[in-house]
Residue frames as a rotation matrix with the C-alpha (Angstrom) as fourth column:
UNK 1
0.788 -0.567 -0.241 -12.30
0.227 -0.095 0.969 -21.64
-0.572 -0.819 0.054 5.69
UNK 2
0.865 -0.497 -0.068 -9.61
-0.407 -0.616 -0.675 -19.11
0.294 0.611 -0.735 4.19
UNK 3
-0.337 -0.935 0.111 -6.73
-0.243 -0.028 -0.970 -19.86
0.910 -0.354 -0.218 6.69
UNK 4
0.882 0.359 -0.307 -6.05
0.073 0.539 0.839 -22.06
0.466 -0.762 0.449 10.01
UNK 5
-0.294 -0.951 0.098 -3.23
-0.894 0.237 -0.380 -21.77
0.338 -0.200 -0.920 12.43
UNK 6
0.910 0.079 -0.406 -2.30
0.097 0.913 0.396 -25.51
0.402 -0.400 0.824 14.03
UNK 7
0.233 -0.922 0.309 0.58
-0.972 -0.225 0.064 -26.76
0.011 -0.315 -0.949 16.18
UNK 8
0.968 -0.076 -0.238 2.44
0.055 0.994 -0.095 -29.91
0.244 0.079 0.967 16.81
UNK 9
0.447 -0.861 -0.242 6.02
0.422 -0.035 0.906 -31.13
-0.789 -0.507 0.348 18.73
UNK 10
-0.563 -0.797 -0.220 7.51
0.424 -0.507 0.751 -29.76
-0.710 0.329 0.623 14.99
UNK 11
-0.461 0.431 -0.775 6.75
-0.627 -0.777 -0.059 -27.45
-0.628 0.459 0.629 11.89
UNK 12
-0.769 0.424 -0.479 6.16
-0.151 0.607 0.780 -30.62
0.622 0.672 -0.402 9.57
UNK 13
-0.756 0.566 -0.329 3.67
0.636 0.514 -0.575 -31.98
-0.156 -0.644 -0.749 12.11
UNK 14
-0.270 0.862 -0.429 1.77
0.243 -0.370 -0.897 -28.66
-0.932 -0.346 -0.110 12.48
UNK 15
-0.591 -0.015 -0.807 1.53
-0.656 -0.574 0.491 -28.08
-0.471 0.819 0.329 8.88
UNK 16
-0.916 0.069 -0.394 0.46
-0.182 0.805 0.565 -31.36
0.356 0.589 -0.725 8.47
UNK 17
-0.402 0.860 -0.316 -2.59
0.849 0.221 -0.480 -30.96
-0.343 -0.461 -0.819 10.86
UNK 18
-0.490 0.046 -0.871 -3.05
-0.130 -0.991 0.021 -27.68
-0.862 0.123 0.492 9.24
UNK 19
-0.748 -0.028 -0.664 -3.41
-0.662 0.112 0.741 -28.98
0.054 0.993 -0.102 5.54
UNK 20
-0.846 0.517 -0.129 -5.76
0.321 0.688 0.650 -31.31
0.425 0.509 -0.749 7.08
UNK 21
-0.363 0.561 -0.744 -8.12
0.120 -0.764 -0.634 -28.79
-0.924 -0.319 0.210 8.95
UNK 22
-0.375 0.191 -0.907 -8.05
-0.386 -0.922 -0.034 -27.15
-0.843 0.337 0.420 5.27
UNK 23
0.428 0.518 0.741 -8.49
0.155 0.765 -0.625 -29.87
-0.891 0.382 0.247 3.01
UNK 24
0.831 -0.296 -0.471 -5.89
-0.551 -0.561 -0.619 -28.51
-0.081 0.773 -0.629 0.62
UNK 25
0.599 -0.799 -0.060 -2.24
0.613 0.505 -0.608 -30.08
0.516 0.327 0.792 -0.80
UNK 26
0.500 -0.382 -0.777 1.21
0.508 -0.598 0.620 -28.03
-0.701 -0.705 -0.105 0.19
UNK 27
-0.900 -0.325 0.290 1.45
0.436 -0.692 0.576 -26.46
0.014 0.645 0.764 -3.23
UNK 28
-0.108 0.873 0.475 -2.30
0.729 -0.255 0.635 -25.25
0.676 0.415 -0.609 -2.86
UNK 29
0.869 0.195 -0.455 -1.17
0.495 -0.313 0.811 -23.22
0.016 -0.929 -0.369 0.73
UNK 30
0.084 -0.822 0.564 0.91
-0.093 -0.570 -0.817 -20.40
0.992 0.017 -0.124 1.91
UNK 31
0.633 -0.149 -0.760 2.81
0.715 0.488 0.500 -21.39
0.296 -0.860 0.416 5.29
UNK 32
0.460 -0.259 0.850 3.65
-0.398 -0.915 -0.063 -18.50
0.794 -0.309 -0.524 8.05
UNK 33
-0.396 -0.281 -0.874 5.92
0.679 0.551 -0.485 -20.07
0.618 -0.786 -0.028 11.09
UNK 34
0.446 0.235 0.864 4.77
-0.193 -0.917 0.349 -18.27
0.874 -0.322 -0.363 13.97
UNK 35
0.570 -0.378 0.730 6.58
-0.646 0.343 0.682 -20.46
-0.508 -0.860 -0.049 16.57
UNK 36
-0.205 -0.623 -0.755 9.79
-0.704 0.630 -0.329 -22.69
0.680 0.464 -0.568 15.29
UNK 37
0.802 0.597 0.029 9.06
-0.439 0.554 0.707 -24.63
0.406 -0.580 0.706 18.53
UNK 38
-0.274 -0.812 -0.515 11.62
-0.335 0.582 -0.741 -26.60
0.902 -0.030 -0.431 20.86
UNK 39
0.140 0.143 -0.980 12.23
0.510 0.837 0.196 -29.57
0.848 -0.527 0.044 22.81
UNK 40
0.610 -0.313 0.728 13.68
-0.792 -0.279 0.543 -27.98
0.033 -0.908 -0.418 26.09
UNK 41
-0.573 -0.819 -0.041 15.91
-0.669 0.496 -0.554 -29.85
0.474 -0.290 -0.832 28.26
UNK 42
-0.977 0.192 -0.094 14.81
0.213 0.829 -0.517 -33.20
-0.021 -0.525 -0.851 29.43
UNK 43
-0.172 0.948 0.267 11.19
0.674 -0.085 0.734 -32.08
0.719 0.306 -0.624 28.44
UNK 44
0.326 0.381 -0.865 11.01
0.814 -0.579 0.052 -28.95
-0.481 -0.721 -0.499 30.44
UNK 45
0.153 -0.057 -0.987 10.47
-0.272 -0.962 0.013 -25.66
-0.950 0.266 -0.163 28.75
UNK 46
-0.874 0.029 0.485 9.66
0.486 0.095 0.869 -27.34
-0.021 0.995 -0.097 25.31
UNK 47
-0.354 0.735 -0.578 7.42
-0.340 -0.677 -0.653 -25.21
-0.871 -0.035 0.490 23.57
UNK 48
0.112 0.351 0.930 5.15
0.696 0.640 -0.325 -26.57
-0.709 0.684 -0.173 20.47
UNK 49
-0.968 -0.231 -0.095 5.82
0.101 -0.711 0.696 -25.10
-0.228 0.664 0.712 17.18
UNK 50
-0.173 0.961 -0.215 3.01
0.595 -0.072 -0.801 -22.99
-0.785 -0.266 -0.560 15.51
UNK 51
-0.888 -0.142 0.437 1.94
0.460 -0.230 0.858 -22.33
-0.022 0.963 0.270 11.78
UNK 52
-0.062 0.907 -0.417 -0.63
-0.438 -0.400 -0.805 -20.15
-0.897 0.132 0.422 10.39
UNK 53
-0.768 -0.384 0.513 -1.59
0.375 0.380 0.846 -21.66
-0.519 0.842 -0.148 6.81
UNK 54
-0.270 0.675 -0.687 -3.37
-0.165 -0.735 -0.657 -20.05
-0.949 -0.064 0.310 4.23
UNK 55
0.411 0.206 0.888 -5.11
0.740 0.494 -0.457 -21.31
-0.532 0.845 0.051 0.88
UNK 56
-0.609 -0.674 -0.418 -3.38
0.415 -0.720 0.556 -19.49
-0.676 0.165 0.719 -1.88
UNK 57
0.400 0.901 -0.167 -5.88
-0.355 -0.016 -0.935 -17.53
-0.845 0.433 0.314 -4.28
UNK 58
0.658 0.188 0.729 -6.38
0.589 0.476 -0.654 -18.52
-0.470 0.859 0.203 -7.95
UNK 59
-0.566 -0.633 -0.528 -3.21
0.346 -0.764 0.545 -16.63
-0.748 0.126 0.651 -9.91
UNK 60
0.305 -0.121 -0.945 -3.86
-0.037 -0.993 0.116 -14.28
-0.952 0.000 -0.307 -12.73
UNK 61
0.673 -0.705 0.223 -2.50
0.519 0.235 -0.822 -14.18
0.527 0.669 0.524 -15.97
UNK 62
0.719 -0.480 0.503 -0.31
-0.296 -0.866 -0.403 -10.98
0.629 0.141 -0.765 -15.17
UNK 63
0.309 -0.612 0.728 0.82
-0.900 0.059 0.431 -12.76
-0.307 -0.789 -0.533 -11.70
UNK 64
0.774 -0.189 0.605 1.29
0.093 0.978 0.186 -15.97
-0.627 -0.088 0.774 -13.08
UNK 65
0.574 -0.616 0.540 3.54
0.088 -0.609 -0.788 -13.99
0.814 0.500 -0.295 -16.35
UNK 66
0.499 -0.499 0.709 5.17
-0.670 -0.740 -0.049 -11.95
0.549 -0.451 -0.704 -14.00
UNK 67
0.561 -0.116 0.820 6.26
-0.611 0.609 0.505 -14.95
-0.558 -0.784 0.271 -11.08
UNK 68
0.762 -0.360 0.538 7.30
0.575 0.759 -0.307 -17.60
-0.298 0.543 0.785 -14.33
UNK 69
0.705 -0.634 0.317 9.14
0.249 -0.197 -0.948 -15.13
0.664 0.748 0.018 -16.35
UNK 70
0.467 -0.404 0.786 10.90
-0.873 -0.350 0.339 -13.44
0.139 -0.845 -0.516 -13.07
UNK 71
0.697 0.409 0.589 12.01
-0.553 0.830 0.077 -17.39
-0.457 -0.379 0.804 -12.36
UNK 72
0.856 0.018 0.517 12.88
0.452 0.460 -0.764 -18.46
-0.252 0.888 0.385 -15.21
UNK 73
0.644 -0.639 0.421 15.31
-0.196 -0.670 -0.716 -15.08
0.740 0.378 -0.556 -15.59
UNK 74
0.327 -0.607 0.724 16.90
-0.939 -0.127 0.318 -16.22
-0.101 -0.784 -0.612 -12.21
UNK 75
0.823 -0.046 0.567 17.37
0.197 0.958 -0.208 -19.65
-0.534 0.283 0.797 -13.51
UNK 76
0.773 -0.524 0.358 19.32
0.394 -0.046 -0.918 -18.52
0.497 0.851 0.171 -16.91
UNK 77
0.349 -0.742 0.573 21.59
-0.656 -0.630 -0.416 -16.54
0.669 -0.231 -0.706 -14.62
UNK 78
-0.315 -0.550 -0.774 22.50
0.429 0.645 -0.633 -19.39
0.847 -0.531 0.033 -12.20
UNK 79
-0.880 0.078 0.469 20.97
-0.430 -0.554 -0.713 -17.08
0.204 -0.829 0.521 -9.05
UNK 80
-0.195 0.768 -0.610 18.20
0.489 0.615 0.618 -19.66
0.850 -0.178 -0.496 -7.42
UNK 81
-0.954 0.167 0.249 15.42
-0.276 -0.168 -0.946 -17.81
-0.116 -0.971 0.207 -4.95
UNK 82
-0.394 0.834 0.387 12.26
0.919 0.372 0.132 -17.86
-0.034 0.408 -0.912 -4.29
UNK 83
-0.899 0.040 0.436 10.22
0.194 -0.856 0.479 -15.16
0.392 0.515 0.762 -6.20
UNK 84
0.160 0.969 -0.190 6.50
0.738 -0.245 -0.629 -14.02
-0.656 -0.039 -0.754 -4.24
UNK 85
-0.390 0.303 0.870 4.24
0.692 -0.527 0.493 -11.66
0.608 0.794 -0.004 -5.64
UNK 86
-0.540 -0.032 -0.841 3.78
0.836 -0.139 -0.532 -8.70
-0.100 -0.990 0.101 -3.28
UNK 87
-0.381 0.853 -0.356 1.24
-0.061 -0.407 -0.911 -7.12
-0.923 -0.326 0.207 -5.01
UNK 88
-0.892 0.182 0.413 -0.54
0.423 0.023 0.906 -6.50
0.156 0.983 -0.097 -8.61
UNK 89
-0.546 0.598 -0.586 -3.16
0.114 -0.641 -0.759 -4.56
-0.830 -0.482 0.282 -9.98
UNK 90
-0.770 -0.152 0.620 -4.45
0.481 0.500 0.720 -5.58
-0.419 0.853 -0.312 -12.67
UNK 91
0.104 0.995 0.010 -6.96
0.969 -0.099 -0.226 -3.45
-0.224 0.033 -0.974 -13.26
UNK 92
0.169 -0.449 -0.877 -4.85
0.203 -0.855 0.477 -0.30
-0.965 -0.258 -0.054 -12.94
UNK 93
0.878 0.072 0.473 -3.89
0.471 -0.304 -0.828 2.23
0.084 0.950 -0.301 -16.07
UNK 94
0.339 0.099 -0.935 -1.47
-0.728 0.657 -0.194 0.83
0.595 0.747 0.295 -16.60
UNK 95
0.914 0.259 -0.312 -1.70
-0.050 0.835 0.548 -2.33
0.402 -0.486 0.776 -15.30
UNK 96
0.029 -0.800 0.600 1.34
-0.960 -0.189 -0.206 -3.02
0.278 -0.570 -0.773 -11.91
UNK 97
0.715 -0.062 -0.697 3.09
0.342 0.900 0.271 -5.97
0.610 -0.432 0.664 -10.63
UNK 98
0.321 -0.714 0.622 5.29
-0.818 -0.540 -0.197 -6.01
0.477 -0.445 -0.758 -7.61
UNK 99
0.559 -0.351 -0.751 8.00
0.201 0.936 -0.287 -9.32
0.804 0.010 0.594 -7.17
UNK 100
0.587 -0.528 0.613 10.28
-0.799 -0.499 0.335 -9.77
0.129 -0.687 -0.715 -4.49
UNK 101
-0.144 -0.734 -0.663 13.37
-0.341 0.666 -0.663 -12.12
0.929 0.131 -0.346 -3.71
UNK 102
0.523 -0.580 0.625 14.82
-0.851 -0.304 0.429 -14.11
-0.059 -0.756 -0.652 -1.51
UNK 103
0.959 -0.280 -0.053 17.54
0.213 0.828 -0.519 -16.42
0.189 0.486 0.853 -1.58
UNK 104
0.271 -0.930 -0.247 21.68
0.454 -0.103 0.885 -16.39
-0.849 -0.352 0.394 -1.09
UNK 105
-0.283 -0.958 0.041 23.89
0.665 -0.165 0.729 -14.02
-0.692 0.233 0.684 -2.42
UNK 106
0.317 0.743 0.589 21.27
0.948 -0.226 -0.225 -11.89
-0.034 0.630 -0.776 -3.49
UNK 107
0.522 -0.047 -0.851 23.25
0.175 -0.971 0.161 -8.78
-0.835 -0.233 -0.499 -3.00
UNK 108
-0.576 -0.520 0.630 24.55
0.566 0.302 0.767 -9.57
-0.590 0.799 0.120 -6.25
UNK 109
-0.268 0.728 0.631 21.34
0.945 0.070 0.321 -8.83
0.189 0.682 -0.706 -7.84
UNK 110
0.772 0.623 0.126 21.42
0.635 -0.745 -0.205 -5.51
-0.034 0.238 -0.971 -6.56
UNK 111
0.142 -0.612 0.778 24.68
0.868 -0.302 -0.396 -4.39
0.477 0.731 0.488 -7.62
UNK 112
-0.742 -0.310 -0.594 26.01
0.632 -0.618 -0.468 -0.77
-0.222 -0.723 0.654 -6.42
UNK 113
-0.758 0.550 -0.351 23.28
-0.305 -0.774 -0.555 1.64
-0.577 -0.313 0.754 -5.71
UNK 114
-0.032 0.990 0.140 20.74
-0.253 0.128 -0.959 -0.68
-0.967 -0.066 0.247 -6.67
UNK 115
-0.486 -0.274 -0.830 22.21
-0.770 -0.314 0.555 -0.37
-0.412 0.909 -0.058 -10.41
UNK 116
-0.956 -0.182 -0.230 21.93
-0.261 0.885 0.386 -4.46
0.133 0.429 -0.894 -11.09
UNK 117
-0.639 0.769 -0.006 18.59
0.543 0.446 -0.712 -4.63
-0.545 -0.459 -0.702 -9.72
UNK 118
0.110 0.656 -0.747 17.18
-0.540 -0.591 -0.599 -1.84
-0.834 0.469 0.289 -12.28
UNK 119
-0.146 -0.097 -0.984 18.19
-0.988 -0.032 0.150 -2.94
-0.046 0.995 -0.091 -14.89
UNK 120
-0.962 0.267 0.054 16.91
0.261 0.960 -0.104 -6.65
-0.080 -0.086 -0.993 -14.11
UNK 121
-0.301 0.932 -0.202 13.60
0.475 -0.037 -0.879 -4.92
-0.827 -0.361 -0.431 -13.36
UNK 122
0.222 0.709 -0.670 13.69
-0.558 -0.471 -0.683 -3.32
-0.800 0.525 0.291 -16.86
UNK 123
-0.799 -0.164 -0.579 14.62
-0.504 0.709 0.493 -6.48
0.330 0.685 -0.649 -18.79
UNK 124
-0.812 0.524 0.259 11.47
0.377 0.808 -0.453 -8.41
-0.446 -0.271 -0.853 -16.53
UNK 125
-0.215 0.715 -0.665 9.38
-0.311 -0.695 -0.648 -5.22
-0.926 0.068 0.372 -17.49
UNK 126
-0.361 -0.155 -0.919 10.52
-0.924 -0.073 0.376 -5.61
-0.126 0.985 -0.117 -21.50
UNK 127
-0.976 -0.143 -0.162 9.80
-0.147 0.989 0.016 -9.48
0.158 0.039 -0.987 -21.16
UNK 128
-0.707 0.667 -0.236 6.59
0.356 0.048 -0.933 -9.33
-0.611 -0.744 -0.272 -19.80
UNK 129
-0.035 0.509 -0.860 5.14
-0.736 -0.595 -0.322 -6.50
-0.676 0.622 0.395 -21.88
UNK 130
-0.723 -0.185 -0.666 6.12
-0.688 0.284 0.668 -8.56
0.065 0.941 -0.332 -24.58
UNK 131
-0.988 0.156 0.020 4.25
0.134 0.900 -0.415 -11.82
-0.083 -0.407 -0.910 -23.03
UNK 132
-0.278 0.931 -0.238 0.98
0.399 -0.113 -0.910 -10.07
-0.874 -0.348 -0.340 -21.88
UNK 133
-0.106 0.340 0.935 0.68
0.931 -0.295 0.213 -8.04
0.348 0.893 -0.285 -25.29
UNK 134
0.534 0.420 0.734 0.31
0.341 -0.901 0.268 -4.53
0.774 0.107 -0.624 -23.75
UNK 135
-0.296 -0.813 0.502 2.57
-0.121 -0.489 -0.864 -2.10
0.947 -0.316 0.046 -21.02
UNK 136
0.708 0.533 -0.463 2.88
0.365 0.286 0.886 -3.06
0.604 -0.797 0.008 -17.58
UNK 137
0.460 -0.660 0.594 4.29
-0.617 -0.719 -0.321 -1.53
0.639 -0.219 -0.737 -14.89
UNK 138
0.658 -0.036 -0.752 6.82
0.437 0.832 0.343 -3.89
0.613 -0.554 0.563 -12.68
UNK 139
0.323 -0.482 0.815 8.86
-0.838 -0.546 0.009 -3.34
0.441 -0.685 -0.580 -9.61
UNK 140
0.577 -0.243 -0.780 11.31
-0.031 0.948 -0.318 -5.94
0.817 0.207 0.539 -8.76
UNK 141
0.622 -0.387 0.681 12.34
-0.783 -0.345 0.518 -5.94
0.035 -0.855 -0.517 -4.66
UNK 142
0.194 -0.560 -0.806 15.50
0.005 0.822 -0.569 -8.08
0.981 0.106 0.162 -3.16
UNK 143
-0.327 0.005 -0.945 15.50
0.921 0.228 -0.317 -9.12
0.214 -0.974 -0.079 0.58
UNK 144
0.239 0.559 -0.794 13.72
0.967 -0.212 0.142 -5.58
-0.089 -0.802 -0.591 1.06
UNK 145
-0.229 -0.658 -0.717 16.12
0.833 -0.514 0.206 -3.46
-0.504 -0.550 0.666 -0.15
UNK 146
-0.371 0.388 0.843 14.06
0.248 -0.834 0.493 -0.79
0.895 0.393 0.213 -2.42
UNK 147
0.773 0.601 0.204 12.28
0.322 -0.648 0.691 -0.07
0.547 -0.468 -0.694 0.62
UNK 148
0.583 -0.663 -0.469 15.25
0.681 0.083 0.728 0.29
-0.444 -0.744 0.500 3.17
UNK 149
-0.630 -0.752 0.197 16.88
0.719 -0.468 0.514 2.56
-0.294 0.465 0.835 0.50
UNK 150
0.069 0.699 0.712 13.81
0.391 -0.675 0.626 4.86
0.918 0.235 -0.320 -0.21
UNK 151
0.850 -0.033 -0.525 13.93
0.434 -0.520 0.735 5.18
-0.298 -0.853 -0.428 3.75
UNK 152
-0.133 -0.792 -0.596 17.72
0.789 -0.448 0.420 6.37
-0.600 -0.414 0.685 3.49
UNK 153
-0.415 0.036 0.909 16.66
0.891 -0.189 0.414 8.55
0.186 0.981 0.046 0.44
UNK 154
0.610 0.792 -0.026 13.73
0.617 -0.454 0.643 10.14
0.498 -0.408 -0.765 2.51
UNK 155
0.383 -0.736 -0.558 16.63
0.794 -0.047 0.606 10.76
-0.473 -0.675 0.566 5.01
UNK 156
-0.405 -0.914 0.002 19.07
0.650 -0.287 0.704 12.30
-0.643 0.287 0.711 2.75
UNK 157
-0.350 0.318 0.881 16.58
0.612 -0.635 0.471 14.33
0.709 0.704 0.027 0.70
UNK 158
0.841 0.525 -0.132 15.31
0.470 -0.588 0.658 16.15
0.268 -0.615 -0.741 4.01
UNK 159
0.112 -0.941 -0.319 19.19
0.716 -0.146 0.682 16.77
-0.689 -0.305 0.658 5.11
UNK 160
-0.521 -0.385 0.762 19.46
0.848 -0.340 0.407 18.65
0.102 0.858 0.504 1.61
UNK 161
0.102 0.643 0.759 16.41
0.316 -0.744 0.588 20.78
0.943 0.180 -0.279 1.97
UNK 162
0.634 -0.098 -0.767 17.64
0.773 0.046 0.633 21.66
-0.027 -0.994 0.105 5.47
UNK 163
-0.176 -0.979 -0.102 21.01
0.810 -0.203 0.551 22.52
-0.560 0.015 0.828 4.62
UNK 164
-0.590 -0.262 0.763 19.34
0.744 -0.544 0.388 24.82
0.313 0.797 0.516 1.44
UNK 165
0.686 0.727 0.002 16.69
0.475 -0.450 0.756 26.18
0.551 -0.518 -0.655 3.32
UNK 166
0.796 -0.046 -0.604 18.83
0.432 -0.656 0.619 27.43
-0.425 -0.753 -0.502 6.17
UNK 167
-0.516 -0.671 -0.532 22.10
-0.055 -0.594 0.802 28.57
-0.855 0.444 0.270 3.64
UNK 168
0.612 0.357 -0.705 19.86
-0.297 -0.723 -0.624 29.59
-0.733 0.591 -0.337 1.10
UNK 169
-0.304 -0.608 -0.734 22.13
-0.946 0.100 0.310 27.97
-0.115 0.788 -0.605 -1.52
UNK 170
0.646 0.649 -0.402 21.24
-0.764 0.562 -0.319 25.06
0.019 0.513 0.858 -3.58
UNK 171
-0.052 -0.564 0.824 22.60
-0.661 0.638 0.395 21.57
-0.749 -0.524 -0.406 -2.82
UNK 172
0.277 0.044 -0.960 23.57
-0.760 0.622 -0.191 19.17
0.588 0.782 0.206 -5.96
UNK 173
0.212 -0.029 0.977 23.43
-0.502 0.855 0.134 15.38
-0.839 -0.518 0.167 -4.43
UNK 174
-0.705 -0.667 0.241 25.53
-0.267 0.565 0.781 12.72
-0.657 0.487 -0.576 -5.71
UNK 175
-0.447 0.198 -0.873 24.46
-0.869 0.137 0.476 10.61
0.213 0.971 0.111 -9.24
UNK 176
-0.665 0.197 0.721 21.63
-0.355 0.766 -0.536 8.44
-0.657 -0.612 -0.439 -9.18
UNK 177
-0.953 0.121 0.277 19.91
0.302 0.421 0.855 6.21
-0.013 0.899 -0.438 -11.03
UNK 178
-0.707 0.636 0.310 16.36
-0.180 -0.585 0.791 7.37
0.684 0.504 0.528 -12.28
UNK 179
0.373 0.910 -0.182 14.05
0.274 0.079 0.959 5.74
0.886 -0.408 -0.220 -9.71
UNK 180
-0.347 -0.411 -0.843 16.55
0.912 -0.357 -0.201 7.12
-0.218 -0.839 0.499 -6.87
UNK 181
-0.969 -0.215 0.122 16.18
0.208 -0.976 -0.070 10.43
0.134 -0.042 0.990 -8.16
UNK 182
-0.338 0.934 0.118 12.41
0.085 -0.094 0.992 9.99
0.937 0.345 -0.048 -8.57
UNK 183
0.049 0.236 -0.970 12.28
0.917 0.374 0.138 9.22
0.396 -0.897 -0.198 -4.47
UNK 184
-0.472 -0.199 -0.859 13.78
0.701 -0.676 -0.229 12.35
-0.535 -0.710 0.458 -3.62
UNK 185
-0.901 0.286 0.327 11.58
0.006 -0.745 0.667 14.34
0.434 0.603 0.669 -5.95
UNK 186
0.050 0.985 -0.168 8.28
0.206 0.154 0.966 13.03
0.977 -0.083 -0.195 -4.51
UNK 187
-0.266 -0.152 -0.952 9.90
0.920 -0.335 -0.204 13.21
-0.287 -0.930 0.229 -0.82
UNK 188
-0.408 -0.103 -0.907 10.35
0.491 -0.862 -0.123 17.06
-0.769 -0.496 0.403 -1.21
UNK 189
-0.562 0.256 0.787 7.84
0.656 -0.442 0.612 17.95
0.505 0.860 0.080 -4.15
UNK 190
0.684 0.671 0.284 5.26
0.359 -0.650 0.670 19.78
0.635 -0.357 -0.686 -1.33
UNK 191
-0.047 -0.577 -0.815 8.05
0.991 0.072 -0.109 21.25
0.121 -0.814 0.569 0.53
UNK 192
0.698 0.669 0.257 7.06
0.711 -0.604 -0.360 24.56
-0.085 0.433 -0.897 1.15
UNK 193
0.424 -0.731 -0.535 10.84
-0.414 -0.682 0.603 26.31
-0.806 -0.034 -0.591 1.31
UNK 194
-0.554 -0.827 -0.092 12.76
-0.446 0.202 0.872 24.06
-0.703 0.524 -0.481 -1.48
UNK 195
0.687 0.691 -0.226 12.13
-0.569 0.317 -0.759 22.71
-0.453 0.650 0.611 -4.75
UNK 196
0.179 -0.664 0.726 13.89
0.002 0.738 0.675 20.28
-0.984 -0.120 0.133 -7.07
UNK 197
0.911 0.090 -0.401 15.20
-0.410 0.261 -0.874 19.58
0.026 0.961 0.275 -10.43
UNK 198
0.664 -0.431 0.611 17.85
0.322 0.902 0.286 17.37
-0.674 0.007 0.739 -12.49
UNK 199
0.611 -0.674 -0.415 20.78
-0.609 -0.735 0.298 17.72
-0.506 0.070 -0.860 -13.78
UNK 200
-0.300 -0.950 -0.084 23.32
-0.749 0.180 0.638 16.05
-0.591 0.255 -0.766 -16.46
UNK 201
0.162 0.245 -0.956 23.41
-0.945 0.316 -0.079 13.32
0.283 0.917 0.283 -18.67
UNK 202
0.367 -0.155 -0.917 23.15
-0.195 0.951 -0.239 9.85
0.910 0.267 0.319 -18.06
UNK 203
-0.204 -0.286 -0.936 25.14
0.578 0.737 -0.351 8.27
0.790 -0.613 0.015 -15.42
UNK 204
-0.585 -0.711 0.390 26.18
0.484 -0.692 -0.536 12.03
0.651 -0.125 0.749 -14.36
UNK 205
0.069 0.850 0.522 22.45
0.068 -0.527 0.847 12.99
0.995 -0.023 -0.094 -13.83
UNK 206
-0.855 -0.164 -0.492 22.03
0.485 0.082 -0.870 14.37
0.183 -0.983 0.009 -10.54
UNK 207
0.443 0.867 -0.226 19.13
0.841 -0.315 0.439 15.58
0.310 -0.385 -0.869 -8.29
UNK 208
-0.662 -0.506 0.553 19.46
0.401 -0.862 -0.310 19.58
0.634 0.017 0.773 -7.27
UNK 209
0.513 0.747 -0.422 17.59
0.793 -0.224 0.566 21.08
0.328 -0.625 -0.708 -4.28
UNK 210
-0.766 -0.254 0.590 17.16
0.450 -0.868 0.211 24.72
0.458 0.427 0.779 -4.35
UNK 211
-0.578 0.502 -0.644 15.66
0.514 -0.389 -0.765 27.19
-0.634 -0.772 -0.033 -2.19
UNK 212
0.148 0.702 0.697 12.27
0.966 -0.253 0.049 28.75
0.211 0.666 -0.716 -3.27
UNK 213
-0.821 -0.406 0.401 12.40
0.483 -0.868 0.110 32.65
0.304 0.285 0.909 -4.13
């Protein structure tokens, strides 16, 4: 038995009939609320809360590495969340991890356009590597927001290839940092009217979308 859902008048309760269903501790289980549950009024319209729990698998080196050192870096900085692993591949060439926050005041950690949050992800990268002995690839999310920004990216890189496509003239989009610009390359590399390249130095670099001839 992988995973059980239980209920009970609160979450401690149904976790607690959960953990015994599974025969496991509550550091040996991941816990999903699916109902928070409540009393109602005078006991009418209370509803029972309702967990799903799930045994967690055996970690990894790479995910254990990746989860401590990630941790550990949010420690030294005074910025307590909690860190999951939201994917890994350890097998891959060259081997991937993917972390995610969550926790207060985490828009700190990602700084304007994302800035603070690269450059955390390429100090966990540099750490790591070092740890495991050989190059991994990491990706370091915060309450969601690499994906939620790739969506506006997606957005704003179709708007561009609109705009060059129907006036034929070539659209220079604001300075971003390398894995922004990388989004809107892959968005509109098969586009079959516009194409892309980069521009400037450093901060300055921008992304350029240019009708095809």
């Amino acid at each position: 038995m992988e995973n059980v859902e239980a209920t009970g008048r609160t979450v401690d309760e149904a976790v607690a009939k959960a953990l015994a269903k599974l025969g496991r501790a509550r550091d040996e289980v991941e816990v999903t609320v699916l109902v928070e549950g409540t009393r109602g009024i005078l006991g009418i319209g209370a509803e029972e809360a309702r967990v799903r729990v799930r045994r967690r698998e055996p970690e990894g080196e790479l995910v254990g590495v990746a989860r401590e050192t990630l941790q550990r870096l949010l420690d030294l900085m005074d910025m307590p969340g909690q860190v999951t692993v939201t994917q890994v591949e350890e097998d891959a060439r060259p081997p991937s991890v993917s972390l995610s926050i969550r926790g207060e005041y985490m828009g700190i950690l990602i700084g304007r356009h994302g800035e603070t949050l690269a450059a955390l992800q390429f100090l966990l990268g540099l750490m790591i590597n070092r740890r495991v002995g050989h190059w991994v690839r990491v990706v370091v999310d915060v309450e969601g927001y690499r994906e939620r920004r790739e969506r506006v990216l997606r957005e704003i890189a179709y708007r561009a290839a609109e705009r060059a496509q129907r006036y034929r003239q070539s659209v220079v989009m604001e300075p971003m940092i390398p894995s922004e610009r990388r989004v809107i390359h892959l968005t509109l590399q098969d586009h079959p009217y516009v194409g892309t390249h980069s521009i400037g130095e450093g901060e300055s670099r921008r992304v350029v979308v240019e009708p095809k001839h």
